[in-house]
N, CA, C and O of each residue as an XYZ file, in Angstrom:
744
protein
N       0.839     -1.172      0.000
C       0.000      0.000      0.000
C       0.881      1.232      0.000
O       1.866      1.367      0.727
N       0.396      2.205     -0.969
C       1.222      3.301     -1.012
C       1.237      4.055      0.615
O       0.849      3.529      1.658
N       1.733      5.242      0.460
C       1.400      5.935      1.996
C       1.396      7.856      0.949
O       1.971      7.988     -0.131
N       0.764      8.811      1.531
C       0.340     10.084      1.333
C       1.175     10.631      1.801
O       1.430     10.268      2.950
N       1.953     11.645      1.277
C       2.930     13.060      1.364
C       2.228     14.232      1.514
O       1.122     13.956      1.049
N       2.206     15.340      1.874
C       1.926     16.471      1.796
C       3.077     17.462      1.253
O       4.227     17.164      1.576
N       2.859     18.746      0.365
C       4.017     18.978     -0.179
C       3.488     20.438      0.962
O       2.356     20.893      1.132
N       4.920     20.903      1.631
C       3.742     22.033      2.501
C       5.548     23.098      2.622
O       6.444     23.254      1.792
N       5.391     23.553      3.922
C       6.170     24.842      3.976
C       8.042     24.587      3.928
O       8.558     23.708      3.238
N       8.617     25.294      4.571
C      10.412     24.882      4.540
C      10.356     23.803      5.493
O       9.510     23.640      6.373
N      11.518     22.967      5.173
C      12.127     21.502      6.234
C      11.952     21.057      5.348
O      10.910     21.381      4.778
N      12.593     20.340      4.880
C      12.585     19.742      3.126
C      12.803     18.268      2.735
O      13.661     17.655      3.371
N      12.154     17.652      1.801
C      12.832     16.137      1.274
C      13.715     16.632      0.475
O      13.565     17.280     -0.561
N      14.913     16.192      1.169
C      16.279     16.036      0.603
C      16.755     17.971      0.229
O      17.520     18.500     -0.577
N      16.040     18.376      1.051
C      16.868     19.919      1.011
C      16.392     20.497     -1.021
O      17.135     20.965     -1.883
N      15.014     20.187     -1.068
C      14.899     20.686     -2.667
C      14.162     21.504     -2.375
O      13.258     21.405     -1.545
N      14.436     22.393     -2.993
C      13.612     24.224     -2.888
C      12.441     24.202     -4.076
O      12.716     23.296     -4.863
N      11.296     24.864     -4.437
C      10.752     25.091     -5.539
C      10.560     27.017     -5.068
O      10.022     27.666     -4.171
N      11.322     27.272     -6.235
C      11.125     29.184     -5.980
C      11.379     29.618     -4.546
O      10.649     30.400     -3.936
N      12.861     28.843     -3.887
C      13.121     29.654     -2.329
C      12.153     29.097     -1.665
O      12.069     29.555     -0.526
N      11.202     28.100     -1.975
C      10.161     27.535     -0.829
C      10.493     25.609     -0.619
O      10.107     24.670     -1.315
N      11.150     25.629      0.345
C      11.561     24.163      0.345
C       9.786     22.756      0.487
O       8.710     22.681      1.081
N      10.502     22.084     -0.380
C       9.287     20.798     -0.101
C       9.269     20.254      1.127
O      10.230     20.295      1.896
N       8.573     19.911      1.284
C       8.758     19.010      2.924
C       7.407     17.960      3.418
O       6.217     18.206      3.216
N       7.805     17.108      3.904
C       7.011     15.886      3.912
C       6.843     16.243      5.595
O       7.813     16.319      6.349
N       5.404     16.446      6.025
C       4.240     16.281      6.923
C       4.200     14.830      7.491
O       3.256     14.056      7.329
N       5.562     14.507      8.309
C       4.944     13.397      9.002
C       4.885     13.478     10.394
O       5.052     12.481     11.097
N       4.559     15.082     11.046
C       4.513     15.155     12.045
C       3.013     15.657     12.193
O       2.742     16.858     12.207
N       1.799     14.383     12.334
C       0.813     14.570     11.932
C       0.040     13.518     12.670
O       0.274     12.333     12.433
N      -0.839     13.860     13.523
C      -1.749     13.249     14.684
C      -3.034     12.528     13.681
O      -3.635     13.058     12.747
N      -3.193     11.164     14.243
C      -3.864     10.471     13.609
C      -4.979     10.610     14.577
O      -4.779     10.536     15.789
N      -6.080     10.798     14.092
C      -7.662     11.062     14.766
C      -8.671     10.012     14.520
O      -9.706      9.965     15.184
N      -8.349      9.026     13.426
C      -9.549      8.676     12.916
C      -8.717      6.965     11.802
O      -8.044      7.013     10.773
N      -8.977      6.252     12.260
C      -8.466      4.856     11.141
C      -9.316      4.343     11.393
O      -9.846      4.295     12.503
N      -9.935      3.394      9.562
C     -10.804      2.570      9.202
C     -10.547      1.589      8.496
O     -11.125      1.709      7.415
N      -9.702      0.261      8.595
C      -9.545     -0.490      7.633
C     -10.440     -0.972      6.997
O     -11.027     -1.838      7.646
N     -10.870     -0.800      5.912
C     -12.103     -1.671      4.772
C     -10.872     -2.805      4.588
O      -9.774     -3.011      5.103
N     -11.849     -3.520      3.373
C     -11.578     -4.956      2.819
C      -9.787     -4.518      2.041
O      -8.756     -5.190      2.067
N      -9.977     -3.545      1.602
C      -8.814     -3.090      0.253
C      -8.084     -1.788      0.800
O      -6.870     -1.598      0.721
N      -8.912     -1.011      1.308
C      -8.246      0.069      1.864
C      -7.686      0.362      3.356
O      -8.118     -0.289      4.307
N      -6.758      1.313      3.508
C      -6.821      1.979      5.356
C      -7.041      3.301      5.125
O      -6.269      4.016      4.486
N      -8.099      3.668      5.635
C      -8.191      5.390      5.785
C      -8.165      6.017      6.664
O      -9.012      5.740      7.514
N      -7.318      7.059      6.931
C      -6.669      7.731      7.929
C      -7.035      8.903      7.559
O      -6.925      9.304      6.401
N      -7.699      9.842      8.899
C      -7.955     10.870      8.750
C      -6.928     11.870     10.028
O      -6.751     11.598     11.215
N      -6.444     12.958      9.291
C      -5.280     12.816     10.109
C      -5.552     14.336     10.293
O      -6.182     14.894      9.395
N      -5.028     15.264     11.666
C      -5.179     16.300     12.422
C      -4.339     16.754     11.665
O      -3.575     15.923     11.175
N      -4.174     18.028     11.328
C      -2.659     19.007     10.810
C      -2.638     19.891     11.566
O      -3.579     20.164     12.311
N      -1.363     20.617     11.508
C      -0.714     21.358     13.155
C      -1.496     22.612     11.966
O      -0.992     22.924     10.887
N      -2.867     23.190     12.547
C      -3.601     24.444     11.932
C      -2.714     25.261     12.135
O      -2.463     25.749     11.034
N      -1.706     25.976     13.339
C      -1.100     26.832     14.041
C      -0.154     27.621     12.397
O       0.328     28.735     12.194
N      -0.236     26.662     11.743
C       0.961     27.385     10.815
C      -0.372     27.294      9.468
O      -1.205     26.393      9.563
N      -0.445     28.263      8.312
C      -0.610     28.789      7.258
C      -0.129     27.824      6.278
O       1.044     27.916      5.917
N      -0.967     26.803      5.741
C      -0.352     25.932      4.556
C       0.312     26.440      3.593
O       0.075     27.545      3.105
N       1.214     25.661      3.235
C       1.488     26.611      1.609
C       1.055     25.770      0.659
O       1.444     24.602      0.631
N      -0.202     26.505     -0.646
C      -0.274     25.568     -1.528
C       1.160     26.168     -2.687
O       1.576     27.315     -2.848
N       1.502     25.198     -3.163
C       2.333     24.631     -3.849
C       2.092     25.141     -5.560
O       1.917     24.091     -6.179
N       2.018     26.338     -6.541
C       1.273     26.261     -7.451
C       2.741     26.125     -8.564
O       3.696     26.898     -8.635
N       2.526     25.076     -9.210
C       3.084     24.739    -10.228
C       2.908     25.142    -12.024
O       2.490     24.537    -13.011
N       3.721     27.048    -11.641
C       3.327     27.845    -12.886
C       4.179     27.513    -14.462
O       3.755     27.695    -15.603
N       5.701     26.890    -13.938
C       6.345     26.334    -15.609
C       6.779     25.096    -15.280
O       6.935     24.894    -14.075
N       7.027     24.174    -16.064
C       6.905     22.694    -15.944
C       8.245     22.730    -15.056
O       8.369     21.777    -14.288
N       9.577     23.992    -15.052
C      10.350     23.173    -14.280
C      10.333     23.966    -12.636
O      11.289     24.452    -12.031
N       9.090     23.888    -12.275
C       8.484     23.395    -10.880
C       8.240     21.999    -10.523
O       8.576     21.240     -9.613
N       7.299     21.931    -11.925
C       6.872     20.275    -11.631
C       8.081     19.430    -11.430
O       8.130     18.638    -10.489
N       9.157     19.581    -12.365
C      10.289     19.117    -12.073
C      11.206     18.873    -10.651
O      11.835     17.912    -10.208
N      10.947     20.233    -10.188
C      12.299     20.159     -8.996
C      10.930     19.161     -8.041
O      11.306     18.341     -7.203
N       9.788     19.317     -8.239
C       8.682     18.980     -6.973
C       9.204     17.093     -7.570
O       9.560     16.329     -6.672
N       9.193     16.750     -8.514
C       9.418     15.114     -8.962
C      10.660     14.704     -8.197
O      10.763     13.908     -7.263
N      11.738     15.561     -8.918
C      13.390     15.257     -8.015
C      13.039     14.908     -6.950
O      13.385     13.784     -6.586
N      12.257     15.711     -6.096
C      12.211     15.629     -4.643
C      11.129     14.565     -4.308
O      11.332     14.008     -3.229
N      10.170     14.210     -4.897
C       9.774     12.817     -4.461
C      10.203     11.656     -4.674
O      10.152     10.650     -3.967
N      10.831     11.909     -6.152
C      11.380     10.225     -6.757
C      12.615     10.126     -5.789
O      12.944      8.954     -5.608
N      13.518     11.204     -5.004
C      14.743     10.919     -4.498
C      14.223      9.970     -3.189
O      15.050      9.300     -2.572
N      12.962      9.968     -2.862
C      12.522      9.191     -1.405
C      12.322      7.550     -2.166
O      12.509      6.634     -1.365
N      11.979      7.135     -3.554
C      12.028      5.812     -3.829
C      13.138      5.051     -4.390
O      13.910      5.791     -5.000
N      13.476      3.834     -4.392
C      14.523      2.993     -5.395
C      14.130      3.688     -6.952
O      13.050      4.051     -7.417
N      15.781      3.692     -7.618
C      15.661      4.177     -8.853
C      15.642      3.042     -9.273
O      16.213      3.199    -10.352
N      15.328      1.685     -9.190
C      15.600      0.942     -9.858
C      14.272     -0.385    -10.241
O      14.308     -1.565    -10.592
N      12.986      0.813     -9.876
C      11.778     -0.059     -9.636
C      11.239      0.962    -10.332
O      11.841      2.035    -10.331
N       9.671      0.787    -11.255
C       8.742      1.988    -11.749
C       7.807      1.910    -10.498
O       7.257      0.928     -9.999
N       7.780      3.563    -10.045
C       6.664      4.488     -9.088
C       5.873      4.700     -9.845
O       6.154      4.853    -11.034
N       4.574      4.776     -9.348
C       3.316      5.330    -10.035
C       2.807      6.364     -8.675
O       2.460      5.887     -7.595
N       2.844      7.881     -8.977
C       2.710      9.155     -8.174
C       1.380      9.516     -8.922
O       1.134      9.710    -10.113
N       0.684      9.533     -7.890
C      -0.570     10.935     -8.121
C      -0.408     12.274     -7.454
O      -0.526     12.301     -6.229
N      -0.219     13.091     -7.932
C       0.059     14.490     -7.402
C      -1.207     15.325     -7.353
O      -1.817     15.332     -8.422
N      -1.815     16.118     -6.248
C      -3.378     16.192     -6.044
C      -3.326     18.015     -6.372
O      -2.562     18.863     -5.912
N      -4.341     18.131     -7.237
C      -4.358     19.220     -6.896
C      -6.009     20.139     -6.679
O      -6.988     19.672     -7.261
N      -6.142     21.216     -5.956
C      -7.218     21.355     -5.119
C      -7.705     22.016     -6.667
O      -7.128     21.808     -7.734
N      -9.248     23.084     -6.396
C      -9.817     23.912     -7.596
C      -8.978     25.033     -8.051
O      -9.078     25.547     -9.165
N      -8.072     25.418     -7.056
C      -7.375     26.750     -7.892
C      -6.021     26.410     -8.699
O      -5.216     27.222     -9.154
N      -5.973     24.931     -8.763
C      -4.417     24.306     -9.333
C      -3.418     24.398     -8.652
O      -2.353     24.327     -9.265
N      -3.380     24.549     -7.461
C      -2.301     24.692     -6.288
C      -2.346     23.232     -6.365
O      -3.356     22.530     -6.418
N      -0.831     22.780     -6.365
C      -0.743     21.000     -5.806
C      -0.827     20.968     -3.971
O      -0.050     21.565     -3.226
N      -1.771     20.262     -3.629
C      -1.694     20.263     -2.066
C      -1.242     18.622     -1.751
O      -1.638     18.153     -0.684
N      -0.522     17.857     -2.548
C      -0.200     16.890     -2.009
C      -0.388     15.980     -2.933
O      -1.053     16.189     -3.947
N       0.467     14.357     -2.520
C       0.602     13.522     -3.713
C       0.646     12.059     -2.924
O       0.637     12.031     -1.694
N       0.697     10.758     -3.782
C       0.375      9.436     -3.190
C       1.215      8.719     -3.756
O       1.439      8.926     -4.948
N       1.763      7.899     -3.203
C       2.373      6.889     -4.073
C       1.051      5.620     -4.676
O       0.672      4.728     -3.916
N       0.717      5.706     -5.549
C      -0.504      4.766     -5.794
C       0.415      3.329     -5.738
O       0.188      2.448     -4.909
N       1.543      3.242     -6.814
C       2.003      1.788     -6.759
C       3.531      1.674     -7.178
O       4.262      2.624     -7.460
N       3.852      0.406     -7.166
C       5.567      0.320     -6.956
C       5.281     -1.048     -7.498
O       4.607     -1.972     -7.043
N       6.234     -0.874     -8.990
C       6.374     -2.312    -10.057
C       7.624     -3.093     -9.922
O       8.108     -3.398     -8.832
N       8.159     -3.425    -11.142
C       9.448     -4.203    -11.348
C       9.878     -3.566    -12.178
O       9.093     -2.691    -12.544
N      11.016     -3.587    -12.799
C      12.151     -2.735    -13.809
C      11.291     -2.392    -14.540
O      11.405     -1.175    -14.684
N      10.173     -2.910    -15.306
C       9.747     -2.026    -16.420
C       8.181     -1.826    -16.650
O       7.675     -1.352    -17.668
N       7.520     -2.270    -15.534
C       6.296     -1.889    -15.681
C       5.708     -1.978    -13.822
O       6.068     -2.860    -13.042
N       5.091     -1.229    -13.598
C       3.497     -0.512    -12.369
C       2.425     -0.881    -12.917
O       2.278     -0.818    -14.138
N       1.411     -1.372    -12.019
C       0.445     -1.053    -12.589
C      -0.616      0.437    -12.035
O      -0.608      1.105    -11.000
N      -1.359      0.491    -13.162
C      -2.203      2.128    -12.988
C      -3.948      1.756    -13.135
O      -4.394      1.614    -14.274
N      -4.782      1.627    -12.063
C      -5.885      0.902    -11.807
C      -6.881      2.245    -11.903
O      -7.124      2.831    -10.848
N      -7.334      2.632    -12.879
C      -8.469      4.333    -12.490
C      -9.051      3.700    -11.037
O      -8.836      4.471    -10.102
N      -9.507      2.883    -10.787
C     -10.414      2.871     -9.604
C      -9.846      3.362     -8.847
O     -10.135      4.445     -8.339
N      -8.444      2.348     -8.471
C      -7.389      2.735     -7.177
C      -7.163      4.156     -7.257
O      -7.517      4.957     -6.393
N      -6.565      4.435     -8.319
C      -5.924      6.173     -8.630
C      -7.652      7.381     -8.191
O      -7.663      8.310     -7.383
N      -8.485      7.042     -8.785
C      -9.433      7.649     -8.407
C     -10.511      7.984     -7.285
O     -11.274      8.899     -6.976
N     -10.043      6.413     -6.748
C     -10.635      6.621     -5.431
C      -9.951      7.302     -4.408
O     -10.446      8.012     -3.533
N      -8.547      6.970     -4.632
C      -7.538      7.995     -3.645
C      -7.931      9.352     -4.228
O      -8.087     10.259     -3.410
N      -8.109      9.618     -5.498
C      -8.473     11.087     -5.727
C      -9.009     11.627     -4.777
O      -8.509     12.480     -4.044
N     -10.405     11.022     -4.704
C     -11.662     11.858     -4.188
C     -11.176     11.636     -2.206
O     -11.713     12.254     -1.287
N     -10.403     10.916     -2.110
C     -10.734     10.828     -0.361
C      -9.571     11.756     -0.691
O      -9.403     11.992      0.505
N      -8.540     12.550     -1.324
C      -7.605     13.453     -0.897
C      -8.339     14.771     -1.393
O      -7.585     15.741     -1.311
N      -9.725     15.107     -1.934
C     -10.288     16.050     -2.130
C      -9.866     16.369     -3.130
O     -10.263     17.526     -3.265
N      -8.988     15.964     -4.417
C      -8.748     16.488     -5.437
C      -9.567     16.900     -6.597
O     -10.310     16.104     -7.170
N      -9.425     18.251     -6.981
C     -10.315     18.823     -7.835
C      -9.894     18.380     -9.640
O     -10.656     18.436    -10.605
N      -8.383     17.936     -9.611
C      -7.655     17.748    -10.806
C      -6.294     16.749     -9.890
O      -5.823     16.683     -8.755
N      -6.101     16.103    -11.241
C      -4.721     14.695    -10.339
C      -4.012     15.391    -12.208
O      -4.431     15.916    -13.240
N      -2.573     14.829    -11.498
C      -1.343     14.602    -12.553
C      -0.409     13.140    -12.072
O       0.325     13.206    -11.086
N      -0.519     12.010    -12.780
C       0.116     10.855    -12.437
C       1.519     10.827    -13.735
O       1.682     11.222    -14.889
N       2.309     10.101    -12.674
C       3.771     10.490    -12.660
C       4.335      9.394    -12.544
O       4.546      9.214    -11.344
N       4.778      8.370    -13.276
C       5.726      7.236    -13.080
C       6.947      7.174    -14.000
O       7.035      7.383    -15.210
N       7.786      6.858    -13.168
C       9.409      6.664    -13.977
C       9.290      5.733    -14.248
O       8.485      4.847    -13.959
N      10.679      5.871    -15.292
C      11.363      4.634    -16.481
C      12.833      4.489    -15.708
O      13.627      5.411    -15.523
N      12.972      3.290    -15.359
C      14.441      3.356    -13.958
C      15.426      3.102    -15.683
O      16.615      3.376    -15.518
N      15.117      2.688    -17.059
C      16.551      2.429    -17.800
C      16.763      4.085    -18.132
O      17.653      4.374    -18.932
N      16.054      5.037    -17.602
C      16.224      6.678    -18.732
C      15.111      6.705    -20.096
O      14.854      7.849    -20.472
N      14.601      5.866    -20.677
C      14.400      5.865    -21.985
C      12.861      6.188    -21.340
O      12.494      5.411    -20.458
N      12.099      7.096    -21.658
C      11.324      8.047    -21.877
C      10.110      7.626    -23.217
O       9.150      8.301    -23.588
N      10.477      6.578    -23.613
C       9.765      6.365    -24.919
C       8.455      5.479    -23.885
O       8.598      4.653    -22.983
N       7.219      6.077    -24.486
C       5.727      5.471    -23.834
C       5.720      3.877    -24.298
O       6.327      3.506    -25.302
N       5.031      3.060    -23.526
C       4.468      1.825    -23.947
C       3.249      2.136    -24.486
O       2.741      3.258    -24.486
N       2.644      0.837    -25.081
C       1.418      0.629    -25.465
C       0.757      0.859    -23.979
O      -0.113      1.724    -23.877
N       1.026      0.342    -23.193
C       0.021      0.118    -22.141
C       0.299      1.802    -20.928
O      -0.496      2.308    -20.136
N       1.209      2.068    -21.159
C       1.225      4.036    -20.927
C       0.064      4.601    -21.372
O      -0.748      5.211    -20.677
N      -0.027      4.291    -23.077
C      -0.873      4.961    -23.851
C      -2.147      4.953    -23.465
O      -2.859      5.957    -23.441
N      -2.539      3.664    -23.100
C      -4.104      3.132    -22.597
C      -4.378      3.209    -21.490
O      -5.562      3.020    -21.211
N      -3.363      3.534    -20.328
C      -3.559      4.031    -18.927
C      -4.202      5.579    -19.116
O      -5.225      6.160    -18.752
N      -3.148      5.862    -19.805
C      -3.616      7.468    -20.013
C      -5.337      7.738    -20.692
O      -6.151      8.471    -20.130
N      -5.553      7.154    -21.677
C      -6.631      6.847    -22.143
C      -7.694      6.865    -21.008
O      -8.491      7.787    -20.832
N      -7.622      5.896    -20.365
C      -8.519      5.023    -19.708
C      -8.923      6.000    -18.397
O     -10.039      6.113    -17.891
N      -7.385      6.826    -17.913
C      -7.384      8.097    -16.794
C      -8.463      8.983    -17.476
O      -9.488      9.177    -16.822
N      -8.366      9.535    -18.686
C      -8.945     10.581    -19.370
C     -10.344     10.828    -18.936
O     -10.957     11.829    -18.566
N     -10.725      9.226    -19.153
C     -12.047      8.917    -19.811
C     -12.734      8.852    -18.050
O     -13.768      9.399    -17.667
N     -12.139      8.328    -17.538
C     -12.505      8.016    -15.998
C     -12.936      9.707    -15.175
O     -13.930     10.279    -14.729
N     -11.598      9.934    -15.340
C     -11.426     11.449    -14.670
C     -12.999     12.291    -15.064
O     -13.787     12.586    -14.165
N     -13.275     12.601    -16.537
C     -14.008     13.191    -17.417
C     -15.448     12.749    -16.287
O     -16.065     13.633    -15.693
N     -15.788     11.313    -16.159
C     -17.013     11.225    -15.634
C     -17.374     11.220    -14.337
O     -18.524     11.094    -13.916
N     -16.161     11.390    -13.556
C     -15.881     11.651    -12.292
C     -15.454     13.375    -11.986
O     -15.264     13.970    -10.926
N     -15.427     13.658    -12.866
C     -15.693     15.263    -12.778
C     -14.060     15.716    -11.965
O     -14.131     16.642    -11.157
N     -12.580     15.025    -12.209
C     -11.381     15.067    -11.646
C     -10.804     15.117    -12.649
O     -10.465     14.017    -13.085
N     -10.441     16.276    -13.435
C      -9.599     16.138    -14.640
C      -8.265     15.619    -14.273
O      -7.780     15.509    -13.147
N      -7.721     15.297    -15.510
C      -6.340     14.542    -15.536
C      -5.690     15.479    -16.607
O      -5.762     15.607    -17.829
N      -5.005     16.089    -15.546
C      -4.083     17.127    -16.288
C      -2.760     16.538    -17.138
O      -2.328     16.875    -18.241
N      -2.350     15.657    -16.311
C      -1.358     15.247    -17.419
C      -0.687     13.869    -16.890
O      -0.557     13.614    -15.692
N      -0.397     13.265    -17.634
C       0.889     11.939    -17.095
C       1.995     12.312    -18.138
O       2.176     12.635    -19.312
N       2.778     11.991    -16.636
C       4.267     12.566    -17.008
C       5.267     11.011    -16.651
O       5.255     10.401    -15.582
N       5.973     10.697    -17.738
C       6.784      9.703    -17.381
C       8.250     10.462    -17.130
O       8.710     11.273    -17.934
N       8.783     10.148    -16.131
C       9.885     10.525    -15.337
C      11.178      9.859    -15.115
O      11.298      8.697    -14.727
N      12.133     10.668    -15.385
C      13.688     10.087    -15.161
C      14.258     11.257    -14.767
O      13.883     12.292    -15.318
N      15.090     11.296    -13.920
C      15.777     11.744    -13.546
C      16.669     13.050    -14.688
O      17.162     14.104    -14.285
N      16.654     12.637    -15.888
C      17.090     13.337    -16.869
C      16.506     14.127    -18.002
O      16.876     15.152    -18.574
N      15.380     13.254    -18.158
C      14.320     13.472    -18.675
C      12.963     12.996    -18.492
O      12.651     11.884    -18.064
N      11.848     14.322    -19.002
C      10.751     13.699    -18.822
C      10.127     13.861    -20.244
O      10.634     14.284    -21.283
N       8.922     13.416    -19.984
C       7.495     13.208    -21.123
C       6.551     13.561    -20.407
O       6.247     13.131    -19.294
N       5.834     14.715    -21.301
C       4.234     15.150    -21.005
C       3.529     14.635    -21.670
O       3.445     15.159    -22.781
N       2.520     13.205    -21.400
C       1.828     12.739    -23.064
C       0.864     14.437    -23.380
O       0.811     15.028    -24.459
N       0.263     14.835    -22.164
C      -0.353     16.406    -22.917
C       0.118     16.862    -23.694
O      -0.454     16.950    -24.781
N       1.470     17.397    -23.486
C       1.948     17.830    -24.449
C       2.552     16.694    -26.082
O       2.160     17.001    -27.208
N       3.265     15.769    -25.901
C       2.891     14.728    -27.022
C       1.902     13.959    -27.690
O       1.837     13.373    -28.770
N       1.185     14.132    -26.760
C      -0.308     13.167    -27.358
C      -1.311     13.501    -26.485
O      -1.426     13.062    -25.341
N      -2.277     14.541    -27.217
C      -3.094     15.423    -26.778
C      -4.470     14.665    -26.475
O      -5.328     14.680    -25.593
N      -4.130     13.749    -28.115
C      -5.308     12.828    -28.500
C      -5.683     11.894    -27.386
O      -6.809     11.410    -27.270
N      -4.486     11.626    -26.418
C      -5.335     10.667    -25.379
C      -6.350     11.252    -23.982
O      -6.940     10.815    -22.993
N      -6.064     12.540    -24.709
C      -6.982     13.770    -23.680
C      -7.905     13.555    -23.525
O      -8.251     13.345    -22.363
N      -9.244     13.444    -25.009
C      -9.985     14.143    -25.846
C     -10.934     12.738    -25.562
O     -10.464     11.687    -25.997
N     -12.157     12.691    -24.899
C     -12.879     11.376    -25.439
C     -14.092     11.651    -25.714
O     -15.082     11.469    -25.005
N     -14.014     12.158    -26.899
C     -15.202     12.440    -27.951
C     -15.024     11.132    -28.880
O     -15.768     10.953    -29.844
């Protein structure tokens, strides 16, 4: 089971800044409320109110970037992550999930799983994010039809899917920006 990050004020994963504002992972966070179902654990968890959140708004892609560095540096480079990165109605990212953790060359990406974590993290719009541990950046068939399948899901669940981004350390891929067409389900 994945576990939930919060991307919030300075104290940082791994000391990475986005614009002079360091990332930092919220695990100093009072648990109020656990429900194990059949498939899930849901934790509803207290946040220290005393401090002013920071949402996180990700205005040129290399935000999104330094915000990836700084999560992929918390997993093995040598396994594919599948990241949902949440973001509220005004496009501020307020936080992200690890949905799943594969073998060298494939995760799997379940809309249910990915979507149901949507809605219990309140997300108004998701961006899912999994690396390629060889570097090579080139989509699979089954990338293509995740993305697809996100589109189409998101669309009737009223949670757009802003983008999947496949991730390396060196390089990335926006299918939005390469393949618009798996946007569109007309």
């Amino acid at each position: 089971m994945g576990t939930s990050r919060i991307l919030g004020k300075p104290a940082a994963i791994n000391g990475v800044s986005v614009r002079g504002r360091k990332v930092r992972d919220l695990t100093q966070i009072e648990t109020v409320y656990v429900r194990t179902f059949s498939t899930i654990l849901l934790k509803v968890n207290r946040l220290d109110m005393s401090r002013e959140p920071l949402r996180l708004r990700i205005s040129v892609p290399a935000d999104l970037i330094e915000v990836l560095h700084a999560i992929y540096a918390l997993y093995d480079d040598d396994q594919e992550h599948l990241v949902m990165l949440v973001l509220n109605g005004g496009g501020d990212v307020t936080g992200y999930k690890l949905i799943s953790t594969g073998a060298q060359d494939y995760t799997i990406g379940d809309p249910r799983v990915i979507y149901r974590n949507a809605l219990m993290l309140g997300a108004a719009a998701i961006i899912i994010v999994h690396n390629h541990p060889s570097g090579d950046i080139t989509p699979s068939a089954a990338d293509m039809d995740m993305t697809r399948q996100l589109a189409r899901a998101g669309e009737l669940m009223n949670v757009e899917l802003l983008d999947h981004i496949i991730y390396s350390p060196k390089n990335q891929l926006s299918f939005k920006q390469a393949m618009p067409s798996l946007f569109t389900t007309a």
